[in-house]
N, C-alpha and C positions, 0 to 999 in steps of 0.2 A: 449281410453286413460283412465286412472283409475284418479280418483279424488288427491287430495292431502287428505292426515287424516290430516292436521296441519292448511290448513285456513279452508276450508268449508265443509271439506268431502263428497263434493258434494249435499250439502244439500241444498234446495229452502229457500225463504227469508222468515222468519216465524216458520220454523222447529224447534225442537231440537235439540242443539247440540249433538256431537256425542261424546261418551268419547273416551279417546285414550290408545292404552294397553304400558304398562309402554317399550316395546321394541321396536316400534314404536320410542317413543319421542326418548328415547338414539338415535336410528340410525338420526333423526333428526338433534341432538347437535351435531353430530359426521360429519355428512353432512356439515353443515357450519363450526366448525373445521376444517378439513381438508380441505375446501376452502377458509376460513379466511390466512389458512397458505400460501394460492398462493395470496392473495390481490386479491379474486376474490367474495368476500362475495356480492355487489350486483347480481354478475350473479345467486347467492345462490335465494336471495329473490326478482328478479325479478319479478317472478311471484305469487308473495305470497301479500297477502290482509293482510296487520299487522294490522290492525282497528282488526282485528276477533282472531287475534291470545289472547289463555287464558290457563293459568295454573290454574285447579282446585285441591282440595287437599280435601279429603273425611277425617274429622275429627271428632269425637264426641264430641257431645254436649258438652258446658263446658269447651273444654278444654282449660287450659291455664289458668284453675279459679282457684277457691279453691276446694280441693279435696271432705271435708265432711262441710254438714250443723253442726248445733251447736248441732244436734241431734246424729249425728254420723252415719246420713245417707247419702249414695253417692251423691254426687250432677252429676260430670259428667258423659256423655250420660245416664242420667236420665230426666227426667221433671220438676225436681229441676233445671236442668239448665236454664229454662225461668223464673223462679224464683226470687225476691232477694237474693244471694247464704249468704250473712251473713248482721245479723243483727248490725246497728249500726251509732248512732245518740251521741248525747252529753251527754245524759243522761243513755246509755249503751254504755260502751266503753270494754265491754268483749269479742268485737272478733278485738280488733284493732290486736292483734299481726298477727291475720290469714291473717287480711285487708292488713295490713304492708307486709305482705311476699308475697302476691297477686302482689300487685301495684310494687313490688321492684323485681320482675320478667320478668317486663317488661325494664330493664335496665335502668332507666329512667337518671342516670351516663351518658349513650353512647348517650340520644336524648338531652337532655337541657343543657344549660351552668350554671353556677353558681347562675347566676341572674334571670335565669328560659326562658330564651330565647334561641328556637332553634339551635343546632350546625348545620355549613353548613355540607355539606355531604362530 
């Protein structure tokens, strides 16, 4: 019997995980889809250890920062990315606009309410 690729891949307590090839996972979703649609989704995950279950996402360094330092050099998947990516205190405030476009990228509208407290989900 071949291992599952989705909890353990067969792998001993200790090992590294194994990564998974992106047509694997679809036929995965595609597995409990089409069991979801009979109402049979635990006989799907009976056998499946969800503690171990993990989506990983291979992304460069950075991203989701700010593009360039104040130098006009790449910050992302650079070494600038471990970095402080822009400078700015109260007494330089010449990278708020980048700061502002930074931080307002992250939607912050969609997570807080008005009064700055978390929206329920």
């Amino acid at each position: 019997m071949s291992a599952n690729p989705i909890t353990n891949g067969g792998r001993r307590r200790g090992e590294a995980p194994k990564t998974l090839d992106l047509p694997d996972w679809r036929q995965f979703t595609n597995d409990i889809t089409n069991e979801n649609r009979g109402h049979e989704l635990p006989k799907v995950t009976q056998n499946m250890d969800m503690t171990t279950l993990s989506a990983l996402a291979r992304l460069p360094k950075g991203w989701g920062g700010p593009r360039y330092d104040k130098n006009g050099d790449p910050i992302e998947d650079s070494f600038r990315a471990h970095q402080v990516p822009l400078p700015l205190d109260q007494n330089n405030l010449d990278t708020l606009p980048e700061f502002e476009e930074w931080m307002n990228s992250y939607k912050p509208e969609e997570l807080f309410n008005a009064d700055g407290s978390l929206k329920d989900e």
